[in-house]
C-alpha positions, 0 to 999 in steps of 0.5 A, a space after each residue: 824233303 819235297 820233290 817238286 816237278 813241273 805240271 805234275 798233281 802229285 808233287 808239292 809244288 812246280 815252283 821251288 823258289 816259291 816253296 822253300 818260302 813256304 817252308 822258311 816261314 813255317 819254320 824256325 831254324 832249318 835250313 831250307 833251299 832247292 838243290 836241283 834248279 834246272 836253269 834251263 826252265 829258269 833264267 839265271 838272274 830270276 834264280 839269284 833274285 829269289 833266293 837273294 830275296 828269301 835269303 835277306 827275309 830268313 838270313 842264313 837258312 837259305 841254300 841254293 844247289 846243296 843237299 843239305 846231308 
């Protein structure tokens, strides 16, 4: 699991559309996704066009808003 927070050093990433790509492709078979996009610092479209896009690349290993447990 990373945590991903906004303006912050210490955190993996501030963007997790970007870093769930990250780790699909540094993977083979996991499942990877984000489970807690806030849309209120995304817009609604720009979530389901990222993970629709990294969803067609690694098909069947993308989660959007599960945890996976």
């Amino acid at each position: 699991m990373l945590a991903e927070h906004h303006l912050n050093d210490g955190a993996a990433g501030s963007a997790p559309h970007v870093l769930a790509g990250l780790v699909a492709s540094a993977t083979k078979t996991i499942r990877v996704g984000t489970t807690a996009t806030v849309l209120g610092n995304y817009r609604p479209l720009h979530i389901a066009e990222s993970i629709g896009t990294l969803a067609a690349v690694f098909p069947d290993r993308l989660d959007l808003g599960r945890t996976g447990v």
